[in-house]
C-alpha positions in Angstrom: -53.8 -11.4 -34.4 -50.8 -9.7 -33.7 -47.6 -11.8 -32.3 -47.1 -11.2 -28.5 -43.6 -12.0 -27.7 -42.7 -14.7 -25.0 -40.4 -11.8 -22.4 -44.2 -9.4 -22.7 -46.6 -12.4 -22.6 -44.9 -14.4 -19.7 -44.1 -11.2 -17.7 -44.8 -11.8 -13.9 -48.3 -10.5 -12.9 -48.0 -11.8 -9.1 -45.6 -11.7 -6.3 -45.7 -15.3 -6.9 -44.4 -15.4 -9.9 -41.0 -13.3 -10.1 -38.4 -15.8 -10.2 -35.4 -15.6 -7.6 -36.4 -12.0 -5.9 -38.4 -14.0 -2.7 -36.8 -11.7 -0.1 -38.4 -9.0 -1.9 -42.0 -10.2 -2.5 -41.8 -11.3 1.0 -41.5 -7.6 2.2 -43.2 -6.4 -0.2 -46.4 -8.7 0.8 -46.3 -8.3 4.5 -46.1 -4.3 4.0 -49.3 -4.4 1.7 -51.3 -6.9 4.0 -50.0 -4.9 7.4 -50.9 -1.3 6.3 -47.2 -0.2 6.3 -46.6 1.4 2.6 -43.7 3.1 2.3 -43.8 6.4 0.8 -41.0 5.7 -2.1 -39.1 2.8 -2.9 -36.0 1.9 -5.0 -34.9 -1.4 -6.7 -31.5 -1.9 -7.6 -30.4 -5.0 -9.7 -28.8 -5.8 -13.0 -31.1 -5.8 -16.5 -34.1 -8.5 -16.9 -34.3 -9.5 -13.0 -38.1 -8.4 -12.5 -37.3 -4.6 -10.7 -40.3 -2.7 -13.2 -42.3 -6.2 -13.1 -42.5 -6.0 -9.0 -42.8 -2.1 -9.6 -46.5 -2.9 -11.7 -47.5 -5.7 -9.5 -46.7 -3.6 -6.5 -48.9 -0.8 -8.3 -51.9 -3.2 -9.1 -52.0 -4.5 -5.2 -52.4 -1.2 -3.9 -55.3 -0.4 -6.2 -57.2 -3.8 -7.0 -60.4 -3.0 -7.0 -60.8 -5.8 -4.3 -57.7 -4.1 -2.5 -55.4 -3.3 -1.0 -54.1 -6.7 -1.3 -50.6 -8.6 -1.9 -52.6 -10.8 -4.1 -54.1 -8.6 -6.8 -56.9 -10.0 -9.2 -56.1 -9.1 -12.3 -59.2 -9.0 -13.9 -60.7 -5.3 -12.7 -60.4 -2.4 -14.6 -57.7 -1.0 -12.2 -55.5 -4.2 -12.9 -56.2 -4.4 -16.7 -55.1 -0.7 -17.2 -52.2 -1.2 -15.2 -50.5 -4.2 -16.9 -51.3 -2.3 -20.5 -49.4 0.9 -19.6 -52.6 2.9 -19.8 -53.8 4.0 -16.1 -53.9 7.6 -15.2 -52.7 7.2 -11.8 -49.5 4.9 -12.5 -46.8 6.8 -14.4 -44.3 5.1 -16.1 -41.3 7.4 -16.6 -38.0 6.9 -18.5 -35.1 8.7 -16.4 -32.6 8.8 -19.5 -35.2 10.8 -21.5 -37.3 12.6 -18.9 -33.7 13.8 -16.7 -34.2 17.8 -17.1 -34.5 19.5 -14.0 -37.9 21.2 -16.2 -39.4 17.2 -16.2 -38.9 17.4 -12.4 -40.8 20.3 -11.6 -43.7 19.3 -14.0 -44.1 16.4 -11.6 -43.5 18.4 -8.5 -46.6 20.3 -9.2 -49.2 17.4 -10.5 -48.3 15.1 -7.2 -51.0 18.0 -6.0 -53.5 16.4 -7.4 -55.5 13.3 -6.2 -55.6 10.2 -8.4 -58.2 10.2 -10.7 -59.6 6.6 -10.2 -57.1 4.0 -7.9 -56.2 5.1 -3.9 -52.8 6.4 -4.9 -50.7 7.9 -7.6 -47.5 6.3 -8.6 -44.9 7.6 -10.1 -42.3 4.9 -11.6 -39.2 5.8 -12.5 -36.8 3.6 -14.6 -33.2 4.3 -14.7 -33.9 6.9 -11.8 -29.7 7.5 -12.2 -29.8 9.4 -15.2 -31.6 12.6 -14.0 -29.0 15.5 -13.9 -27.9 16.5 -10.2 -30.7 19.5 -10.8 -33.5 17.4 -11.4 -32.6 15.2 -7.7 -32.3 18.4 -6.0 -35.6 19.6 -7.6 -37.0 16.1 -6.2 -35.4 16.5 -2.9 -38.3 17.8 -0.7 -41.7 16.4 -2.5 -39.5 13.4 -2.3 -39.4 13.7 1.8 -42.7 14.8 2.2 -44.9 13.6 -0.5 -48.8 13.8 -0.3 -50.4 10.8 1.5 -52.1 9.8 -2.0 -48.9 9.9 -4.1 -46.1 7.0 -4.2 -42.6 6.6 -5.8 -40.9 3.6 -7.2 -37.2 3.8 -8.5 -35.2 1.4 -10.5 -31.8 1.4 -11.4 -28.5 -0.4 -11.9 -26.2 2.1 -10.5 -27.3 3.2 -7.9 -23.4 4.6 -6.7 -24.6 7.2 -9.3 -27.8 8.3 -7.1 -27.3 11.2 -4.5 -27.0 10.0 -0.9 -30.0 12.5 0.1 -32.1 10.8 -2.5 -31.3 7.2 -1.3 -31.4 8.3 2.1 -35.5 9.0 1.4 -36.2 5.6 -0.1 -36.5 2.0 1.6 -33.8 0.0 -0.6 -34.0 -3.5 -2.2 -31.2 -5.0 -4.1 -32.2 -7.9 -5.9 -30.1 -10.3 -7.4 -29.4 -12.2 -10.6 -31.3 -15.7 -11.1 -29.7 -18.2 -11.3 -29.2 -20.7 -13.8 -31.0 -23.2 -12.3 -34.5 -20.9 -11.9 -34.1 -19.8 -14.8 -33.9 -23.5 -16.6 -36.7 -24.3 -14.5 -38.6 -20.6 -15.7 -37.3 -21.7 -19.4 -38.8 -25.5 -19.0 -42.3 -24.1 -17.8 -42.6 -21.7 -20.5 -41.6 -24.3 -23.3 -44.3 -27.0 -22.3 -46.8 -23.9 -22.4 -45.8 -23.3 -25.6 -45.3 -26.8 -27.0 -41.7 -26.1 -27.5 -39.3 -29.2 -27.2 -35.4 -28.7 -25.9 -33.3 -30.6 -24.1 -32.1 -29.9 -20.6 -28.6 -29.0 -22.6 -30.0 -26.4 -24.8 -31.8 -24.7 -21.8 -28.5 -24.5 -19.6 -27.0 -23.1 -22.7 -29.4 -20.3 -23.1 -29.3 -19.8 -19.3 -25.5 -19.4 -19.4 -25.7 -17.1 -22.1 -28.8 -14.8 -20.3 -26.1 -14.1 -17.0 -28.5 -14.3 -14.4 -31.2 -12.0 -16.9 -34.5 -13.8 -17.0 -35.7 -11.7 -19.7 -32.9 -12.2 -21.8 -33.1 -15.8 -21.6 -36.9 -15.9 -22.7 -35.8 -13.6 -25.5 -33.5 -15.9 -26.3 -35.8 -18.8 -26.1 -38.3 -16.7 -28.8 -35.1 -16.2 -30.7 -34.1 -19.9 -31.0 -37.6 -20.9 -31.8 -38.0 -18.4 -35.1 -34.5 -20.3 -36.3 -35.4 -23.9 -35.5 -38.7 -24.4 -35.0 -40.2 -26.1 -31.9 -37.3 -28.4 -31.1 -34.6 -27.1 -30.1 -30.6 -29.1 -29.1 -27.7 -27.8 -27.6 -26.0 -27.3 -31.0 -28.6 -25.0 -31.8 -27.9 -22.8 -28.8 -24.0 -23.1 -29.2 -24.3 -21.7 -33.2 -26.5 -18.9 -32.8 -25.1 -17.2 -29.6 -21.7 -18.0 -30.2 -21.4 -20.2 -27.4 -18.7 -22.7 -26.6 -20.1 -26.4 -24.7 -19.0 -27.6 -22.0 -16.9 -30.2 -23.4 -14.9 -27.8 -25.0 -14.2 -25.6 -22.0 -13.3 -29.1 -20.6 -10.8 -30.2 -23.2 -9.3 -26.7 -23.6 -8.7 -26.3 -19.8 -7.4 -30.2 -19.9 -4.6 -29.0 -22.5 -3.6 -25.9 -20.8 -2.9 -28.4 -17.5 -1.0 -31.3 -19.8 1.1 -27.6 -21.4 -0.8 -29.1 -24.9 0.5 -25.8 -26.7 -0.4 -27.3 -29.7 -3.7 -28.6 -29.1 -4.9 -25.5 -27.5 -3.6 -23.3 -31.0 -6.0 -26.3 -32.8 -9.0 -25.7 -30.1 -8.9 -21.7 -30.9 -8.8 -22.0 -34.7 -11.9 -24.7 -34.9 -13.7 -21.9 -32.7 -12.7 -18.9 -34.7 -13.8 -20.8 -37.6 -17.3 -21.6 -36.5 -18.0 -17.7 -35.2 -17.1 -18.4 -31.7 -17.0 -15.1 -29.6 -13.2 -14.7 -28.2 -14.7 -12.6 -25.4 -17.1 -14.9 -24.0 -15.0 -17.8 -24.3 -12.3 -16.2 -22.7 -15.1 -15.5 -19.6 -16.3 -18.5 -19.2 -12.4 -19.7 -19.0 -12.5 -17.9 -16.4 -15.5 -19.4 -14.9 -14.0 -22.8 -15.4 -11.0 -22.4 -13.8 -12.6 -20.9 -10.7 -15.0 -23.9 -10.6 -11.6 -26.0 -10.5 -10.0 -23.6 -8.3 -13.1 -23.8 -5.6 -13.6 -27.7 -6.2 -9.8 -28.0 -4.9 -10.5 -25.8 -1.4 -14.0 -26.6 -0.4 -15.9 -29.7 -2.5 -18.4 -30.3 -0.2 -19.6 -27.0 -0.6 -19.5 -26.4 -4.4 -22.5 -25.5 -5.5 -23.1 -27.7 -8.9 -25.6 -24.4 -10.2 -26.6 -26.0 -13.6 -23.5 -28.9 -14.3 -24.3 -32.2 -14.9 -22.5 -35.3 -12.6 -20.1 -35.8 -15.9 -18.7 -32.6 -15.8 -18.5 -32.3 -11.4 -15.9 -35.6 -12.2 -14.2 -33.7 -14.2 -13.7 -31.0 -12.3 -13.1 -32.8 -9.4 -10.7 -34.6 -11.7 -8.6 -31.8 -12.4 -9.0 -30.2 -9.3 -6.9 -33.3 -7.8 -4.4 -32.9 -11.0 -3.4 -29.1 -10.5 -1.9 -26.8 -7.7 -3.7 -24.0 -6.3 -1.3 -21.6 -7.2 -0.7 -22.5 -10.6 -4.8 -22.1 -10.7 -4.3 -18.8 -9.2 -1.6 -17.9 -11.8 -3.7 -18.7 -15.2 -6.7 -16.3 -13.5 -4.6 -13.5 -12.9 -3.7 -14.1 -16.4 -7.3 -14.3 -17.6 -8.4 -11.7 -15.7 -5.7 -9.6 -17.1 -6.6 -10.2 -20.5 -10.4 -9.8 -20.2 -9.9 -5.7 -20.6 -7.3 -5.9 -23.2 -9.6 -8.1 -25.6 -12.2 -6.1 -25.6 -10.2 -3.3 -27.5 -8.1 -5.9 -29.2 -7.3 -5.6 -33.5 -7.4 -9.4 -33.2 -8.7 -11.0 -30.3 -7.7 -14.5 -31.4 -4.4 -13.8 -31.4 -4.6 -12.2 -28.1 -6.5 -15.3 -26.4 -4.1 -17.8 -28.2 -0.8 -16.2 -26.2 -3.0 -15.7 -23.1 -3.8 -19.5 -23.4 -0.1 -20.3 -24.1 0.8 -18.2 -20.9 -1.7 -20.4 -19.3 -0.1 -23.4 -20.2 3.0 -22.0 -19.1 1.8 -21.3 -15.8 0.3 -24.8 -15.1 3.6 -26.1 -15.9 5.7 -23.8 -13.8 6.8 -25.7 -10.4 6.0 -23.6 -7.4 8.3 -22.2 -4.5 6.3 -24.7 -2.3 6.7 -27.8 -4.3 10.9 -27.1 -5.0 11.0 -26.8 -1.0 9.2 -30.0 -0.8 11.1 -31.6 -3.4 14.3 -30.5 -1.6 13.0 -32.0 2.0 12.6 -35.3 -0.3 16.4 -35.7 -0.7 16.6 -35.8 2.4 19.3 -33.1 3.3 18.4 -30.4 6.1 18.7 -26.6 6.1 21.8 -25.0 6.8 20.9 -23.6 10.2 23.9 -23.4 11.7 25.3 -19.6 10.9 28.5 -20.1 11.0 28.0 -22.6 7.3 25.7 -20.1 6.5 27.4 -16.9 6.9 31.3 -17.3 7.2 32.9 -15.1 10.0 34.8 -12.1 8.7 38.3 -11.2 9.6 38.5 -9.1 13.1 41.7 -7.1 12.1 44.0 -7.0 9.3 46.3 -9.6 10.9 43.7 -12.0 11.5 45.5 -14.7 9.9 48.1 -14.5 12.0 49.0 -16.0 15.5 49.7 -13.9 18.9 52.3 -11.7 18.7 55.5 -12.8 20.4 55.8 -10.5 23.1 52.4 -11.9 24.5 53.3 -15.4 24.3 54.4 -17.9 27.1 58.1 -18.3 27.6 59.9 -21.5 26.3 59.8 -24.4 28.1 62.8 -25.9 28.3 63.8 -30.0 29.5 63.7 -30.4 33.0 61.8 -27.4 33.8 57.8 -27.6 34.9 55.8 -25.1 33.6 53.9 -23.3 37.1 50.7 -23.7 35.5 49.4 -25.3 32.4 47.0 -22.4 31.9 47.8 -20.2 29.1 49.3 -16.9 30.5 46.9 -13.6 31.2 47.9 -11.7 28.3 47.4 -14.3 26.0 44.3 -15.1 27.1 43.0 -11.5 27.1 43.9 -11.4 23.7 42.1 -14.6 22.0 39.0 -13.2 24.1 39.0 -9.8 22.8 39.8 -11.7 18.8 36.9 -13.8 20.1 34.5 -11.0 20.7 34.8 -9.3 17.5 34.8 -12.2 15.7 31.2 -12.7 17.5 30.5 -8.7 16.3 31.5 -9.3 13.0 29.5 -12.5 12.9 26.3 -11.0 13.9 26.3 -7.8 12.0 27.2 -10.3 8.7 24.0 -12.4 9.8 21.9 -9.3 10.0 23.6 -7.2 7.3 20.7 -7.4 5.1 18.0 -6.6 7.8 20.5 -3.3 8.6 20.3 -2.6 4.8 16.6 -2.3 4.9 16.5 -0.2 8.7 19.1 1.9 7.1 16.9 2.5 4.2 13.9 4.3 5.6 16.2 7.3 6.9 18.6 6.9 3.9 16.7 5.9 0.9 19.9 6.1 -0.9 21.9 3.9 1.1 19.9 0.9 0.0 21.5 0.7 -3.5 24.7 1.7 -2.3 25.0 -0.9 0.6 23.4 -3.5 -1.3 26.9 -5.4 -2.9 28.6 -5.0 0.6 29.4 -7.0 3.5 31.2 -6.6 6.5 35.7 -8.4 6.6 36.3 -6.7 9.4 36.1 -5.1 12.9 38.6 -4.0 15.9 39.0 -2.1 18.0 36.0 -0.1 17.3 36.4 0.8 13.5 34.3 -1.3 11.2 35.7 -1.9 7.6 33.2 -2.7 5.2 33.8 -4.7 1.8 32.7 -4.0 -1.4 32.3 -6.7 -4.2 34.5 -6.0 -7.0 32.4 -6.0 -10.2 30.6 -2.7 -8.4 34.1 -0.9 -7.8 32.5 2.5 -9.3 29.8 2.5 -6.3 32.5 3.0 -3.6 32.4 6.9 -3.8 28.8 6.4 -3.2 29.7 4.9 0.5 31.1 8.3 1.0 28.1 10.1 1.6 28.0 11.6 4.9 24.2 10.8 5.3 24.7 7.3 4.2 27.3 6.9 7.1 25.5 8.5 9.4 22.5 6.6 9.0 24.3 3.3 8.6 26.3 3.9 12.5 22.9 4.7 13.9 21.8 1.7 12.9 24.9 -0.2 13.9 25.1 1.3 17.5 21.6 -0.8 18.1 24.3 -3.8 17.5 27.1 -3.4 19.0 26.5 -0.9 21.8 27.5 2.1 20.3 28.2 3.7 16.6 31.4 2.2 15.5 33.7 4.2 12.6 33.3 3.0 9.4 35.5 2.3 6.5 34.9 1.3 3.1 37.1 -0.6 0.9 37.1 -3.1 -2.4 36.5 -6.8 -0.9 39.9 -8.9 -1.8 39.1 -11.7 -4.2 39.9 -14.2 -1.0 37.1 -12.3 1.4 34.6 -12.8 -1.8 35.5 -16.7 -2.0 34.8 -16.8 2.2 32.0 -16.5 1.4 31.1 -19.6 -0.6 30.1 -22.3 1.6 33.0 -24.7 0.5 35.7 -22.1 1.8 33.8 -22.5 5.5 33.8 -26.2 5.5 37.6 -25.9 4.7 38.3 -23.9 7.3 35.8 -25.5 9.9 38.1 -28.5 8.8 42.0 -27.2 9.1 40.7 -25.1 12.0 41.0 -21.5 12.6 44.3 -19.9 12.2 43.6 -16.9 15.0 42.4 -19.8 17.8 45.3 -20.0 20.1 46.2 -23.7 21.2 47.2 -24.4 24.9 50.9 -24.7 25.1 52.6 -27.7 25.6 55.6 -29.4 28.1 57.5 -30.0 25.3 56.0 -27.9 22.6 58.2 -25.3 21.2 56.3 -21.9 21.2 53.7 -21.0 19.0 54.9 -19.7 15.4 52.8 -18.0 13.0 51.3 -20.3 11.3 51.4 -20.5 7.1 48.7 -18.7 5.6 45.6 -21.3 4.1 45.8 -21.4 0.6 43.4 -19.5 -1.3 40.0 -21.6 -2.4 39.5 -21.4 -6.1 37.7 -18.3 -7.4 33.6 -18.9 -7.5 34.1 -17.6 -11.6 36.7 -20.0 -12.2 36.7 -23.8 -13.2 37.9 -24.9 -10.6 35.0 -22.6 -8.2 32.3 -24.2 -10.4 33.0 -27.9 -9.7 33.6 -27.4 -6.5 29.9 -26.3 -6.6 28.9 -28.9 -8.3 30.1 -31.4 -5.4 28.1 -29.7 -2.9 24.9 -32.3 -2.0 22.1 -30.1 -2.0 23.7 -27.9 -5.0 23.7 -31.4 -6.9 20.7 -32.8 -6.2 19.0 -29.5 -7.3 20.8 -29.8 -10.7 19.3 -33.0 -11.5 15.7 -32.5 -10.2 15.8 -29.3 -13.0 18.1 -30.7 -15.1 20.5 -27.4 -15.3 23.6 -26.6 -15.4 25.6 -23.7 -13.3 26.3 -20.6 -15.5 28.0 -18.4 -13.2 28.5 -18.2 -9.2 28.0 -14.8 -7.4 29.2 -14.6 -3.9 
């Protein structure tokens, strides 16, 4: 007697019986019983999910002898024909071979005719995608009005491939892939039928390996019994299809946490040695990792699918150890590598540095844990602007006091001052030094926001403006600074767009479009702007604030310029860096050193 395979002999002959597809034999069942039969059909799924098997059993309930009937008997001649392939009236057509417009209108003209035995003619088409646009459009109108004897069924697993007219004419089921669970418990069934003994591990193996493809898991099931015999383990299952266990996805994804570069390198050569697939164990990396990834954000609503309770503690155990966003970090980098294997000279290579990168990335620190690391120590954010952003000069004598013409009179001994208020003219003139001071102290707090708004007009001016800062503004005329190191960019700044574009943006700042000049920042405005240089002068006190005068004060002299704070690129700029708290602490959380200081 000839050998019947296991996928042929265990093929679903009743609604019933197709594994995982219950939304569809529900439909399916209720049109057949109500009367309501569609006039054409289409299943879409991936490969071995049951879309030809519900096409055949969908065929035998419409012409049962004792039908129609969403329970067909199986034993009439109708029936019998139909599960062989060899009834007149049910046509089983390949759509990669049959996809010339000439196959088309050979149908087209025998849908005429009335079935020779059953109530209706069926036409099944498999892989309905692969007919030429010709062949649809050929189709188009016996599709939309087909004779009341004559039905269509359509399978296919791109359907973005079928014409919109044509899928417009059918009633549409997507089915989905089993899962691994129905198809261990499909697997178990068919084993104790056929006095086959394996473990639950070997069946979750094969059912990992079949990817949600009934039919390739009982094929693999047939396979595994020709090489062992009836019992079948896990090892068994791991060896032929190149499969990696659990354990091993475990360990591996352990060492990539713990930065284990070395045990990882070991891991890939053992599997390379024993025939391991690269690509699927790079997949099912994947896999793991989102397991972890999904354990972390919801675990009381992981679905466990075919893991046993060992393995949920580990991931839950790992899921506890890592970060969210160093799990999101090692899939973009598996998922990046999954295309480049495939085409790889050697994949083992490839999947040893895409492990490596992995490891890597687990051991990266996030933005969110340095921030959190930093609030540890205990030392707030610098909110306060002025620390932040030191106040740039309002005029080129900035640093120096009233001038004397302005200034009160001397007081000499026995004479009362009339008022202890500071005279009018002085007092006009700290406000107006106050003012822009408060200009210049905004448009430095906002400089880089006016970068960016100047950059949408002025694409240009982005790159040009970037190394610049405002030193000083009076009297309506803005001077810009320019760091040093960029000195070649300044005739850049010249651009009569670029200035245009930057006082438009300006004017929403200060009122109205100030004029602009550009210069090369003085080694003493680049060192303002380290934060030591504005707790100096926060300290000694500003040399442009005007003090009240006093009975028996002398008048105010202009007072002796602040000496210059050490250059940022100096010695003496880096330690004075390395005394700043937060700067500090940060150095010994990372254990670094300071290389070079950029204002």
């Amino acid at each position: 007697m000839t050998y019947e395979v296991l996928a042929r002999k265990w093929r679903p002959s009743l609604f019933e019986d197709v594994v995982g597809q219950q939304h569809v034999t529900r439909t399916l069942s209720n049109a057949i019983s109500a009367g309501r039969l569609a006039h054409a059909y289409l299943f879409v799924g991936p490969r071995g999910i049951g879309k030809t098997s519900l096409a055949r059993i969908f065929a035998q309930a419409i012409n049962c002898e004792s039908g129609p009937t969403a329970t067909p008997c199986g034993t009439c001649h109708s029936c019998r024909e139909i599960a062989t392939g060899s009834n007149l009236d049910v046509l089983e057509i390949d759509g990669a071979s049959n996809n010339r417009v000439e196959e088309v209108r050979d149908l087209r003209e025998n849908v005429k005719f009335l079935p020779a035995r059953g109530r209706y003619k069926l036409y099944i088409i498999d892989e309905v995608h692969m007919l030429s646009t010709a062949a649809f459009n050929a189709l188009l109108k016996t599709l939309e009005e087909p004779p009341p004897h004559v039905k269509f069924i359509f399978a296919t697993t791109e359907p973005q491939k079928i014409l919109p007219t044509i899928l417009s004419r059918c009633q549409r089921f997507d089915l989905r892939r089993i899962t691994v669970a129905d198809i261990v418990e499909r697997l178990r069934t068919i084993a104790a039928a056929e006095t086959i003994t394996a473990s639950d591990d070997a069946l979750a193996a094969v059912a990992r390996a079949a990817e949600g493809s009934l039919r390739d898991a009982v094929s693999s099931l047939d396979q595994l019994r020709a090489f062992k015999g009836d019992a079948i383990e896990e090892d068994d299952v791991l060896s032929v299809f190149g499969l990696v266990s659990r354990k091993t996805l475990q360990t591996l994804a352990g060492a990539i946490f713990e930065g284990d570069v070395r045990q990882i390198i070991e891991i890939v050569h053992e599997l390379d040695a024993n025939g391991k697939d690269m690509q699927r164990l790079l997949i099912e990396m994947l896999e793991h990792f989102r397991n972890v990834l999904v354990m972390h954000y919801a675990p009381d609503g992981f679905d466990a699918g075919d893991l046993l309770d060992d393995q949920m503690d580990v991931l839950r155990d790992q899921a506890k150890r890592s970060d969210p966003e160093r799990l999101l970090r090692i899939t973009d980098l598996l998922v990046e590598s999954e295309p480049r294997l495939r085409y790889a000279l050697s994949r083992r290579t490839l999947l040893e540095t895409t492990l490596i990168r992995c490891a890597r990335a687990a051991a990266t620190v996030s933005i969110d844990q340095i921030i959190e690391r930093l609030d540890a120590l205990g030392i707030p954010p610098a909110h306060n602007t002025e620390a932040s952003n030191p106040p740039c000069a309002t005029s080129t004598t900035a640093t120096a006091s009233v001038p004397p013409t302005e200034t009160a009179p001397p007081v000499t001994a026995g004479t009362r001052p009339a008022s202890t208020a500071e005279p009018v003219s002085k007092k006009k003139t700290a406000d107006t030094v106050a003012d822009a001071a408060d200009v210049c102290r905004r448009l430095t707090d906002n400089w880089h926001a006016i970068v960016e708004h100047v950059a949408v007009s002025a694409p240009m001016a982005k790159s040009a403006l970037l190394d610049t800062r405002p030193v000083a503004f009076a009297d309506g005329k803005l001077t810009i600074g320019l760091d040093p190191e960029f000195a070649d960019g300044l005739n850049r700044l010249e651009n009569p767009r670029i200035q245009s574009a930057l006082q438009r943006t300006l004017a929403q700042h200060v009122g109205r479009g100030p004029s602009l000049t550009f210069r090369l920042m003085t080694e003493q405005e680049r060192a303002a702007m380290a934060p030591h240089a504005v707790a100096d002068s926060d300290s000694q006190g500003s040399a442009t604030e005007p003090r009240p005068a006093a009975a028996d004060a002398t008048p105010p002299q202009v007072s002796a310029p602040a000496s210059h704070p050490p250059s940022p690129r100096s010695a003496a700029g880096l330690s004075v860096w390395q005394d700043e708290p937060l700067v500090r602490n940060t150095l010994e959380i990372f254990q670094g050193t300071i290389v070079e200081v950029r204002s």
